[in-house]
C-alpha positions in Angstrom: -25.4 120.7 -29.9 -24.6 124.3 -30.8 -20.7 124.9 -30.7 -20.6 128.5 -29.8 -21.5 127.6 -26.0 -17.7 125.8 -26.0 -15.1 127.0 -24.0 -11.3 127.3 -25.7 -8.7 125.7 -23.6 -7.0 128.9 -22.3 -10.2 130.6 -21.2 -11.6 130.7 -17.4 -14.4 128.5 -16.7 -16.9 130.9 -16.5 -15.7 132.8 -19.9 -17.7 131.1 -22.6 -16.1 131.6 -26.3 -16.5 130.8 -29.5 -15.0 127.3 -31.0 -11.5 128.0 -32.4 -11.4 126.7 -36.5 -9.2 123.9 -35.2 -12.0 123.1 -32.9 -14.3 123.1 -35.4 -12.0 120.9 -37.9 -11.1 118.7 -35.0 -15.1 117.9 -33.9 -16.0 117.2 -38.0 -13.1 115.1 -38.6 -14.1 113.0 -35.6 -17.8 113.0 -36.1 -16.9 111.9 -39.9 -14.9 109.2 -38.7 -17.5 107.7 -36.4 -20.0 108.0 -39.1 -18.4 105.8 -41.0 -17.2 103.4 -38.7 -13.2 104.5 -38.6 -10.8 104.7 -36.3 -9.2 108.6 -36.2 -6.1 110.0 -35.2 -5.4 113.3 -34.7 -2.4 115.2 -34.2 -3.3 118.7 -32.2 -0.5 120.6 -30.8 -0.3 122.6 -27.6 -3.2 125.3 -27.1 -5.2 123.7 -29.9 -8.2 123.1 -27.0 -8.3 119.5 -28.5 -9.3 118.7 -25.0 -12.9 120.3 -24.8 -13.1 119.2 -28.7 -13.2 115.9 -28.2 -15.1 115.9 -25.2 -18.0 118.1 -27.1 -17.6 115.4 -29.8 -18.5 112.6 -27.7 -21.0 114.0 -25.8 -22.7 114.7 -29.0 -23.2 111.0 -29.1 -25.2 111.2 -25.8 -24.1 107.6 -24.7 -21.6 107.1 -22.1 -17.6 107.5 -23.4 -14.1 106.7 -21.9 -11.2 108.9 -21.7 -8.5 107.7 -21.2 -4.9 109.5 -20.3 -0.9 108.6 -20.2 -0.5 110.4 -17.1 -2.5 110.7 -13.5 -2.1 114.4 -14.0 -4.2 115.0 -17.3 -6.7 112.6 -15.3 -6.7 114.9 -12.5 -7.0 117.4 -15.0 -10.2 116.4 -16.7 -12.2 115.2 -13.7 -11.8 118.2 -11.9 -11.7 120.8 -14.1 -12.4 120.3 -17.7 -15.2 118.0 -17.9 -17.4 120.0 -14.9 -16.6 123.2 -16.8 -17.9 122.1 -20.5 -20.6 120.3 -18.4 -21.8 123.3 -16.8 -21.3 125.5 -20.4 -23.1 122.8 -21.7 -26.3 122.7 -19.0 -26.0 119.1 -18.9 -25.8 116.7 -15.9 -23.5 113.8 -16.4 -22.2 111.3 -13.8 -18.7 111.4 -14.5 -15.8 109.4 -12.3 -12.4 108.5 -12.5 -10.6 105.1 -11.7 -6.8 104.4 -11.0 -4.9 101.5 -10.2 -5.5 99.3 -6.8 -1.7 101.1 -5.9 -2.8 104.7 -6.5 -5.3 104.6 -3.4 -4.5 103.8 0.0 -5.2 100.4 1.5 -6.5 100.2 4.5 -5.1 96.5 5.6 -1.8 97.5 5.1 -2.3 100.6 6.6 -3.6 98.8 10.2 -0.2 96.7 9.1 1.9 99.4 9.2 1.2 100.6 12.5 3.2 98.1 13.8 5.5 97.2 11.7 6.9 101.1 10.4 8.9 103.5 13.4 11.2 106.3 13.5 11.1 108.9 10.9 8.1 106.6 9.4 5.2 107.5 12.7 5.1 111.2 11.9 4.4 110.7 7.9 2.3 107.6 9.4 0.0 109.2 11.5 -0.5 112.3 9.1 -1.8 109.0 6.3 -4.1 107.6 9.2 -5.8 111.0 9.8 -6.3 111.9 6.3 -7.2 107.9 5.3 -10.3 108.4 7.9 -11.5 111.8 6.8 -10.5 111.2 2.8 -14.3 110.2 0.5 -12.0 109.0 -2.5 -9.0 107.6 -0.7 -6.2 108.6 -3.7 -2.8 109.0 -2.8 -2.5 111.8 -5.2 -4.1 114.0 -2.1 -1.2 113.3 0.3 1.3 115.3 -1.8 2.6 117.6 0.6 3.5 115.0 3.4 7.5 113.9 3.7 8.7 110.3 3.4 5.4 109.6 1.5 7.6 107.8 -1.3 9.2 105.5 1.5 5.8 105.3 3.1 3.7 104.0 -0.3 5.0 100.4 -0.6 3.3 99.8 2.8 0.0 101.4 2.7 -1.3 100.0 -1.0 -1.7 96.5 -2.7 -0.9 95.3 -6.2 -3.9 93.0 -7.2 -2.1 90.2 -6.6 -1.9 91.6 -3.2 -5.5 92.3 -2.7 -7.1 90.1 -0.3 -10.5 90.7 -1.3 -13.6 89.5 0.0 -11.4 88.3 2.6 -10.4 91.9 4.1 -11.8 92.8 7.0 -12.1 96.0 4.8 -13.4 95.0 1.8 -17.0 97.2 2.4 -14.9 100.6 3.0 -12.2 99.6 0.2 -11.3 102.8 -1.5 -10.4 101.2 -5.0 -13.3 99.2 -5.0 -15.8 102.3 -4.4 -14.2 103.8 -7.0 -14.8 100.7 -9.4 -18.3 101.1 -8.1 -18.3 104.8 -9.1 -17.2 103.8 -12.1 -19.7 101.2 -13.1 -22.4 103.9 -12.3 -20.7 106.6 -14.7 -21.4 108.1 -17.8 -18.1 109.7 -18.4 -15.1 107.7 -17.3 -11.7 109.0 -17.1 -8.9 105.8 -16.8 -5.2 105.5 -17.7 -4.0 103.7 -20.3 -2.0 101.4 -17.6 -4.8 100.5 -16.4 -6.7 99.9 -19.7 -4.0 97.5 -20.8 -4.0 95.8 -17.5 -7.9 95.1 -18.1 -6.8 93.5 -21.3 -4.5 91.3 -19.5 -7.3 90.5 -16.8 -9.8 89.5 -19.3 -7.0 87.4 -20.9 -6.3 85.6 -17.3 -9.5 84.9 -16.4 -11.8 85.5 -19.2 -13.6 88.5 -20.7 -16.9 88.1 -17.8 -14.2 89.0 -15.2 -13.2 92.3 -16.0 -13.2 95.2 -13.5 -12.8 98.1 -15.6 -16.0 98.8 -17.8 -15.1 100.0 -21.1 -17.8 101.6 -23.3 -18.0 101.9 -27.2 -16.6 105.5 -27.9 -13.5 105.5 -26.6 -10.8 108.2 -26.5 -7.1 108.1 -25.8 -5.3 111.3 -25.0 -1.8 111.2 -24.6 -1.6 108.8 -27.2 1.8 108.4 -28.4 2.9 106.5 -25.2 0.0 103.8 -25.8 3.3 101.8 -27.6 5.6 102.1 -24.6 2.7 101.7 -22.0 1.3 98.5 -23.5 4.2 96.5 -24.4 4.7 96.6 -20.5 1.7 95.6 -19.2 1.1 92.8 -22.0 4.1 91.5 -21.5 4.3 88.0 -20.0 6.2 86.5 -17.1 7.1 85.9 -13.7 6.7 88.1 -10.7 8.3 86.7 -7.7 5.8 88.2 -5.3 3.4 85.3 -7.0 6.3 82.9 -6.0 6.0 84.3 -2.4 2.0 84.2 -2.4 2.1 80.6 -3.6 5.0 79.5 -1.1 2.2 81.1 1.8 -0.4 78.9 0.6 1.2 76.1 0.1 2.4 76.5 3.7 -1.3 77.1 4.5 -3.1 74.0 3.0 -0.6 71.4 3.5 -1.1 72.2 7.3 -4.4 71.5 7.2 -4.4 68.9 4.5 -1.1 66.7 4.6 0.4 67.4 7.6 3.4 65.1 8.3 3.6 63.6 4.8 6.7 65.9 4.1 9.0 68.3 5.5 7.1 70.7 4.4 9.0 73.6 6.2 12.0 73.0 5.6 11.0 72.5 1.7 9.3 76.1 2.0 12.3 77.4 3.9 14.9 76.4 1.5 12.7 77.6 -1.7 12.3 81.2 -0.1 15.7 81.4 0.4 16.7 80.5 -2.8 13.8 82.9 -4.2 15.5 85.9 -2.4 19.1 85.0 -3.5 17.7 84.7 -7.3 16.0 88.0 -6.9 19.0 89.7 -5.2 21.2 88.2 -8.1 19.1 89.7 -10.8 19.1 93.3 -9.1 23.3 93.1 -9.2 22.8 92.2 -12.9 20.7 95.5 -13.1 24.1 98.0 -12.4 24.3 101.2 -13.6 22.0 101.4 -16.9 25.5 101.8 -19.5 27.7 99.5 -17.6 28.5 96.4 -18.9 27.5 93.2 -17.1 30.7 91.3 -15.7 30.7 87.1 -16.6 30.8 86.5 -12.7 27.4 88.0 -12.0 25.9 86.2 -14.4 27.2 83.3 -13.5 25.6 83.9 -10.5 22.4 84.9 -11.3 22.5 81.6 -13.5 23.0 79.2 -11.0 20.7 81.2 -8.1 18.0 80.6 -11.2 19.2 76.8 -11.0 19.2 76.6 -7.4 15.8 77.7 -7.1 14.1 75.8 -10.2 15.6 72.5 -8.6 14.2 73.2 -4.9 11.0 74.5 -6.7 11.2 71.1 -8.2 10.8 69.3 -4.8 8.1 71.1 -3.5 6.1 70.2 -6.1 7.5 67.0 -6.1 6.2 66.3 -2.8 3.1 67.9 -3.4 2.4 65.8 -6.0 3.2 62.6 -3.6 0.0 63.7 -1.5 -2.0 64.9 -3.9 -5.0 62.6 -3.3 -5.4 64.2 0.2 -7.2 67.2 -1.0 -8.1 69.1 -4.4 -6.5 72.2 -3.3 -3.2 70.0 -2.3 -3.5 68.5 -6.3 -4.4 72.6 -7.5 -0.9 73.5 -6.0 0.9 71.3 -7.3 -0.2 72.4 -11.0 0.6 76.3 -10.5 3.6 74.6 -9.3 4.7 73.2 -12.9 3.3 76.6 -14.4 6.3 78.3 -12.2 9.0 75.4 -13.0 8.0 76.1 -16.9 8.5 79.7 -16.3 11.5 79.7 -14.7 13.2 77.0 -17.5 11.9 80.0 -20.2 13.8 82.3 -18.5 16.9 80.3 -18.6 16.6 79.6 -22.4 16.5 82.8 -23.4 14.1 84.7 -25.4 12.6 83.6 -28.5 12.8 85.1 -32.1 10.8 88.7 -32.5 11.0 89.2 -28.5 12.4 90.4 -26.2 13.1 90.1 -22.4 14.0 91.9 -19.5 14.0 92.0 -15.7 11.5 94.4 -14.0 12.6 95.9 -10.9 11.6 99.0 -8.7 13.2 101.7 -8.9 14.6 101.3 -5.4 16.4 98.4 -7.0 18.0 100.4 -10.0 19.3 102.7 -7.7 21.3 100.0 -5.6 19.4 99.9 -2.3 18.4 96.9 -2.8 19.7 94.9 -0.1 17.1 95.4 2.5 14.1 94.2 0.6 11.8 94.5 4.1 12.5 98.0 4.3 10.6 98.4 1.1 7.8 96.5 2.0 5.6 95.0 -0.8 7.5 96.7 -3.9 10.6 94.6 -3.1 8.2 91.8 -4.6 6.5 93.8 -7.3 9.2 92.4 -9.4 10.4 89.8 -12.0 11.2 89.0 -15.6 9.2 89.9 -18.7 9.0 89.1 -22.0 7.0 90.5 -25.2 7.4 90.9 -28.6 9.1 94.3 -29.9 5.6 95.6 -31.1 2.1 96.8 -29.2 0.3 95.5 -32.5 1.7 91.8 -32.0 1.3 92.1 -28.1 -2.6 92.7 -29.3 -2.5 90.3 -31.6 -1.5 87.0 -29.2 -4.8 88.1 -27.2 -7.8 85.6 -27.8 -10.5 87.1 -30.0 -12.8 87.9 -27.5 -10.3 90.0 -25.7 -9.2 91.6 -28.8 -12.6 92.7 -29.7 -12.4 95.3 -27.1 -9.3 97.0 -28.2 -8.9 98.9 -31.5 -7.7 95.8 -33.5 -10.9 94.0 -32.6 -14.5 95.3 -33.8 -16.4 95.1 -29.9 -15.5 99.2 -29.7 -17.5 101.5 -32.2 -15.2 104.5 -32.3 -11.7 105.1 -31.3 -10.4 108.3 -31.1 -6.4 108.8 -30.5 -4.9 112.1 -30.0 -1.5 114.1 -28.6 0.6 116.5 -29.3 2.5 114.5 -31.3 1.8 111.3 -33.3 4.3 111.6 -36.6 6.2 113.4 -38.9 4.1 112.8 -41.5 0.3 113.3 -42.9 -0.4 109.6 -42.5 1.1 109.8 -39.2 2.4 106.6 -40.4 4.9 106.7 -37.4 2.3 106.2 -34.7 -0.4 104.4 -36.9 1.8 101.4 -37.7 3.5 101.0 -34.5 -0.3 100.1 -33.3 -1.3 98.0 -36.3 -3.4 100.0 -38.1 -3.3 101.2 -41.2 -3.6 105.3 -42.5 -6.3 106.8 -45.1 -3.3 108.7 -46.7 -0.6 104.9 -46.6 -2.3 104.6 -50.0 -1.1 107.9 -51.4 1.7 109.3 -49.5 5.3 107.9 -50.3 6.6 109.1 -47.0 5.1 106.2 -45.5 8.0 104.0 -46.3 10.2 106.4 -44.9 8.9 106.6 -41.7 7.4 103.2 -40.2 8.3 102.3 -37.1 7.8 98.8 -36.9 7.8 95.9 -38.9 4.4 95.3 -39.1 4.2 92.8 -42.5 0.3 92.7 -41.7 -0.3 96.3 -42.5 -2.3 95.8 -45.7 -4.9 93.9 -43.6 -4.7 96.0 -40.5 -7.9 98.0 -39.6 -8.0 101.3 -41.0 -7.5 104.9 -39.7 -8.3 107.9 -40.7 -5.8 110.9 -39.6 -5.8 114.5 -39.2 -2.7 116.8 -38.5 -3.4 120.5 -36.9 -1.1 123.4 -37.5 -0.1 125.1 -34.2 -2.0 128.5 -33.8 1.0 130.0 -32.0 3.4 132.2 -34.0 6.8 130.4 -33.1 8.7 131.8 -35.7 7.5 135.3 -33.6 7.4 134.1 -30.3 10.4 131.8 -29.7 14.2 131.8 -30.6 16.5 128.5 -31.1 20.2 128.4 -30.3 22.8 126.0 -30.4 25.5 126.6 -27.9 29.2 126.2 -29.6 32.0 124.9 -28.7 30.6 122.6 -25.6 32.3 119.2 -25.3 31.1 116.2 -27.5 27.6 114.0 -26.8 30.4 111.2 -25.8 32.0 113.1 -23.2 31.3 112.2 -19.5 28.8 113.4 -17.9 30.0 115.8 -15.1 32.3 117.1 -17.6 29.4 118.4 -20.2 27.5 119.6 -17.2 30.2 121.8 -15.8 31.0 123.6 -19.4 27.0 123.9 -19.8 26.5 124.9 -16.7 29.3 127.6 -16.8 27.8 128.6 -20.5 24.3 129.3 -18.7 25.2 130.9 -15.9 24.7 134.1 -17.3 22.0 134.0 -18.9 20.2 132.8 -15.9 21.5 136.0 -14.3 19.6 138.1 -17.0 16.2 136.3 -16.6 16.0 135.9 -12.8 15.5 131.9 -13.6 12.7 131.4 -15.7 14.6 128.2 -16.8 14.0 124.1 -17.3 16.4 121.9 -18.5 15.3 118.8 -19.9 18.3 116.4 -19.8 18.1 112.6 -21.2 19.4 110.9 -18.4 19.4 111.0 -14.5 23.2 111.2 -14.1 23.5 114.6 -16.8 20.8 116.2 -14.8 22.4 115.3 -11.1 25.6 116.4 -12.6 24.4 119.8 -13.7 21.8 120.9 -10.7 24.8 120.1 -8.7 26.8 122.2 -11.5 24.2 124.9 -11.3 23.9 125.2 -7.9 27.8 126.0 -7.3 27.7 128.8 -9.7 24.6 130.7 -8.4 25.9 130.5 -4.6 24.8 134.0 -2.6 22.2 135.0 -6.3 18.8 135.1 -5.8 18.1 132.3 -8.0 17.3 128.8 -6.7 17.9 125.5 -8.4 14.6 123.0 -7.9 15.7 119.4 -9.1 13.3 116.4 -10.5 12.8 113.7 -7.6 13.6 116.2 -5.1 9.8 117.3 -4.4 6.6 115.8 -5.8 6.2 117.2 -9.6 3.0 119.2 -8.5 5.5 121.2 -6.3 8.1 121.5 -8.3 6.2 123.4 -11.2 3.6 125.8 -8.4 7.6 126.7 -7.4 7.9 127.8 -10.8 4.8 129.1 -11.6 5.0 131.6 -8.5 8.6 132.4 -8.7 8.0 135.6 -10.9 8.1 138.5 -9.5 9.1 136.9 -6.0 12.1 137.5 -4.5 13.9 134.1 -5.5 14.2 132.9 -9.5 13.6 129.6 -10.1 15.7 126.7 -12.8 14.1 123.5 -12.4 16.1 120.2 -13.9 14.7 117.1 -14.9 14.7 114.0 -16.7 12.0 112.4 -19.4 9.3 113.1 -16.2 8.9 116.4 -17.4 9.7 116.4 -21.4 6.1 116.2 -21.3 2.8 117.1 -18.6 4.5 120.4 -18.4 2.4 123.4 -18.3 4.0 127.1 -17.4 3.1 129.8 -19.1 4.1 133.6 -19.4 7.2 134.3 -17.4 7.6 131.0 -15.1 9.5 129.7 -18.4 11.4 131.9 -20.9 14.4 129.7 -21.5 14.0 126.2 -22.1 17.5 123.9 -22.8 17.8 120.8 -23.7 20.8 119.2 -23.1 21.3 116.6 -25.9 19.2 115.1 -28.7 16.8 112.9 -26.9 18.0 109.5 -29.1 16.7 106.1 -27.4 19.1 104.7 -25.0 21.7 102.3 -26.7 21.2 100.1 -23.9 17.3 99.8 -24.0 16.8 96.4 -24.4 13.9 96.7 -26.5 15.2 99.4 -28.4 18.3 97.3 -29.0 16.2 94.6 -30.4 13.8 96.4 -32.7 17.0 97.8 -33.9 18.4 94.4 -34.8 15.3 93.3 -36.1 14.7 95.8 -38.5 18.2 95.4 -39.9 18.1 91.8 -40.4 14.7 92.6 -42.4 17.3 94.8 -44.8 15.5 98.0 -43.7 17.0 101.4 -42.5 16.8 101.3 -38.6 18.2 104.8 -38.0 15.7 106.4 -40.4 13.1 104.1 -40.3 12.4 104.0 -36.6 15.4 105.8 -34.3 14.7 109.3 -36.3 11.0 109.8 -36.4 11.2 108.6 -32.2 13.6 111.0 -31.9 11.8 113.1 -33.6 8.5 112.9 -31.5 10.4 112.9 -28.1 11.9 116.3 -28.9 8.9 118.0 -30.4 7.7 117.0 -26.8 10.1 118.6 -25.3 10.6 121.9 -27.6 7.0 122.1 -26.9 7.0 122.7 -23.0 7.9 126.5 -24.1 5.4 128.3 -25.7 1.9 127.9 -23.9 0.1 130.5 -24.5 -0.4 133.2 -27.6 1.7 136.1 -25.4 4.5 133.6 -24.3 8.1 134.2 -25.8 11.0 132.9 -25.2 14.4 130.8 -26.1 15.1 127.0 -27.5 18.5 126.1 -26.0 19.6 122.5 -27.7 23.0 121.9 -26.3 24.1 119.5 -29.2 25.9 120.5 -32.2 25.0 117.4 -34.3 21.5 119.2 -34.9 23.8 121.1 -37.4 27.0 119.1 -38.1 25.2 116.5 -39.0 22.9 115.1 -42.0 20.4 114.0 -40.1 20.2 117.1 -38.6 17.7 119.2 -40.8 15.2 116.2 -40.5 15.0 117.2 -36.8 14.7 120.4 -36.9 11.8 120.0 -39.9 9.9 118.3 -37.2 10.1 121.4 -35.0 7.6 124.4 -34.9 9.3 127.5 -37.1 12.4 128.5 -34.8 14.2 131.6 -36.4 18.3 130.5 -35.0 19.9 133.2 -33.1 23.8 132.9 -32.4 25.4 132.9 -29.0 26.7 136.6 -29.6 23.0 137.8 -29.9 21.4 135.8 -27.3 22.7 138.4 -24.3 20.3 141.3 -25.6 17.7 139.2 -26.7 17.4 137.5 -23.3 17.7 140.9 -21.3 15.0 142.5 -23.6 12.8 139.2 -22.0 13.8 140.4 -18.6 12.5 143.9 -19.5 9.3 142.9 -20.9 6.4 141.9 -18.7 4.6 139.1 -19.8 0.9 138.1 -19.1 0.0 134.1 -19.4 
């Protein structure tokens, strides 16, 4: 396959170029890896093209691949727009489909359930869903963007799989999700997520490796790698979700009508167990507070006996289904899933076990205290429960049964694994990334910063698959193109937060007046960036500048805002949270100033954070250096990196937090960081208005 018919990442579709040398060096370190039957990692920063590289690299191969993506919006992404375009460069005709979870795409049962259960400010979002959901071919959620109260509409109109009737819908033939896991049976180039990759692990777990739904292939390729640790521990983790309570309580109501009627009081057994199941839950969601507050001994007391309460009512259900249990196998089925429940309920009272951790999942609905009416939120008020899982994705991998294993990049059932993103480590080895998955760099062997920069425990590396790795330089001239300041005299990281958002607020002010907007602020929680759109807002009253704020408007909105703001009549600042340290794309003037409003460390409170902490301390190892730093590292190289987009963009690196320099661990963060020349506060004013004077193409 010739590579000068490949298209760089920043060119139209219709433009065919020339392969960049990173290109180049990307394909031959892949195809060298494959040859020899490796696993490869590469680290290709922003504008590298490592998109088409990877996809010419497979395609080379000419069997069918899997790509799979972090985010819905690099998915989009690649199914309509990159893959058709290389395609079409290419001359070759390739099936190629994309599959999402059952919740991304509409279901039509609980859409013909809505009607009559949703009114009021619901029917006019309502009937706009019931037009589109009969006119729509793919039926993806993602279409209905633009319609308000969507977000309130969504628990409704999908189904979790544990919500899926099935074969038993009266729409199982016009299912959306599963023509779309018929599409993708039938596809030579599938694009998936990695939720939904590690949710087919966990499905061939359940029921056994004949059973799964998503058809994986033997190249595949994760972008967007460096969540795969985050993302997996999730959906591998075990537990119990108290919609399968609910479910089983309905069938249990179901069969012992038909089966042992009048051997029990079976409704007032069912009664008194769903009761109890909704006071535990609501119990839980109290425990949840505000994410730094501490947890007051009342509500857990609470919560404690609520879990009692329920595991002894539990208890006499099953009790009494084991009395009849001769009337019916279904009747004796029951009344084992019924023990499974009692066992998990006792293993959430004991606490977790050694090397694991456990928390309570809840929507976030739940976090945000509106939890009380749980049948205003339909089926997400279930989607809920506790979890457990060890403080590693490589020992999550390794409690799955061999089979399973084989098809994940522990096992040996996948050929070639390629992983890639914009960041993966601060190191050659990428040892960061690497053993965090349980493998094992080419360079561990010869590089003595691999001690310095694990981020796991994993005392199984010496045995752990091998992978080779491959770090590209950024072709952008930061050192040229971009500035970094670091405001003085703001108040301290500790301070609260409406307090660092006023003085930060105040100090920007001004230089959003220079630019006309052109501004994002990346803030590392929800309550600093509330605090400073509010901030923001109040000091650009009656300017022509308009504040956009994360959660406010479907992303996709937020960022065309931005995008068309220049040279409009209204500048644009957008805030947000960790939804947009990453995804991010806006280049030439939509983005000139880019702040960040502290050092994005992991959240003290993080439960699993907390843990891996402890862990690696009791070991005798160095936590902070050994796992906080190089994360913190990664997330902000994310972040910094939402800038510069393009070879003609230029700009300014605001980090609102003096410890980058008052501190020693300071110049490890910033080594991480492209080439940022530091410009003082005093100089900032000219070279912002010379920005403002300078018309800039993307």
């Amino acid at each position: 396959m010739p590579l000068s018919v490949a298209i760089a990442s920043d060119s139209a579709p219709d433009a065919p170029l020339r392969l960049r040398p990173q290109q180049e060096q990307m394909i031959a370190a892949i195809e060298a890896a494959w040859a020899q039957g490796q696993r490869v990692a590469i680290e290709a920063p922003t504008g590298t093209g490592k998109t088409y590289a990877y996809l010419i690299a497979a395609l080379a191969r000419q069997e069918r691949f899997v790509v799979s993506t972090a985010t819905r919006a690099l998915q989009d992404q690649l199914v309509d727009r990159d893959i058709p375009a290389l395609l079409a460069h290419q001359g070759l005709q390739r099936k190629v489909a994309v599959l999402k979870g059952r919740e991304n795409y509409v279901c039509l049962q609980g859409l013909e359930q809505a009607r009559s259960k949703l009114q009021g400010r619901h029917a006019g979002a309502l009937a706009q869903v019931e037009r589109w959901a009969q006119s729509t071919q793919g039926g993806d959620l993602s279409e209905l963007d633009d319609i308000s109260h969507l977000p309130s509409l969504v628990p409704h109109i999908t189904a979790s799989h544990d919500e899926c009737l099935g074969q038993r819908c009266s729409h199982f033939e016009r299912c959306f999700s599963n023509q779309a896991r018929a599409r993708a049976a039938q596809a030579d180039i599938l694009v998936i997520n990695h939720h939904l990759f590690f949710s087919e692990l966990r499905h061939r777990q359940m029921l056994g490796v004949k059973h799964g739904f998503v058809p994986l292939a033997q190249t595949m390729v994760m972008d967007e790698a460096h969540q795969l640790q985050a993302i997996g521990l999730k959906v591998l983790a075990k537990g119990l979700n108290v919609g399968d309570m609910r479910d089983y309580l309905q069938t249990v109501e179901r069969e012992t009508g038909l089966h042992a009627r009048g051997f029990a009081p079976w409704h007032a057994l069912l009664q008194q167990v769903q009761q109890a199941l909704v006071q535990w839950m609501e119990a839980e969601q109290r425990l949840l507070g505000p994410a730094d507050a501490p947890t007051d001994v009342a509500s857990r007391n609470t919560s404690r006996q609520a879990l009692v309460n329920l595991h002894n009512l539990l208890s006499a259900l099953v009790a009494a289904l084991q009395g009849v249990a001769g009337s019916a196998a279904v009747v004796a089925q029951l009344a084992g899933q019924g023990d499974v429940m009692l066992q998990a309920l006792r293993q959430w009272a004991q606490g977790a076990g050694q090397d694991r951790v456990r928390w309570w999942d809840s929507p976030g609905f739940v976090r945000a205290g509106q939890g009380g009416d749980l049948q205003a939120h339909g089926r997400y008020a279930w989607r809920q429960g506790f979890r457990e899982s060890p403080l590693w994705l490589w020992q999550a991998l390794q409690a799955l049964g061999p089979q399973v294993q084989a098809s994940s990049w522990l096992g040996q059932g996948v050929q070639r694994w390629l992983f890639t993103s914009a960041t993966l480590g601060d190191d050659e080895a990428l040892t960061w990334f690497a053993q965090g998955l349980g493998l094992r760099s080419d360079h561990s062997d010869n590089s003595d910063n691999s001690d310095n920069s694990d981020n796991s425990d994993n005392s199984e590396t010496g045995d752990a698959p091998m992978l080779a790795s491959l770090r590209l330089r950024s072709h952008f001239d930061w050192a040229q193109q971009a500035r970094l300041v670091v405001p003085q005299g703001l108040p301290g990281t500790d301070a609260p937060a409406a307090e660092r958002a006023q003085a930060l607020a105040q100090w920007l002010l001004p230089h959003l007046k220079t630019l006309g907007g052109r501004c994002m602020v990346l803030c590392t929680s929800t309550a600093a960036m509330e605090a400073l759109a509010q901030a923001l807002r109040q000091g650009l009253q009656g300017q022509a500048i308009g504040v956009l704020q994360q959660g406010e408007q479907p992303k996709r909105r937020l960022l065309q805002a931005m995008r068309t703001a220049p040279g409009g009549k209204t500048g644009r600042v957008l805030v947000g949270t960790l939804g947009l340290w990453e995804g991010v794309d806006l280049p030439g003037e939509a983005l000139q100033l880019l702040v960040i409003d502290k050092l994005p460390f992991p959240p003290r409170h993080d439960v699993l954070h907390a843990a891996r902490v402890q862990a690696l301390r009791a070991a005798g190892r160095d936590a902070f250096g050994r796992y906080v730093l190089p994360q913190t590292a990664m997330q902000l190289r994310q972040g910094v990196g939402r800038l510069i987009r393009s070879a003609s963009d230029q700009g300014v690196v605001v980090i609102a937090d003096e410890r980058l320099h008052s501190r020693s661990y300071g110049a490890a963060l910033l080594a991480a960081l492209p080439p940022l020349p530091s410009l003082d506060d005093a100089a900032l004013p000219a070279f912002l208005q010379a920005l403002a004077e300078k018309e800039i193409r993307p």
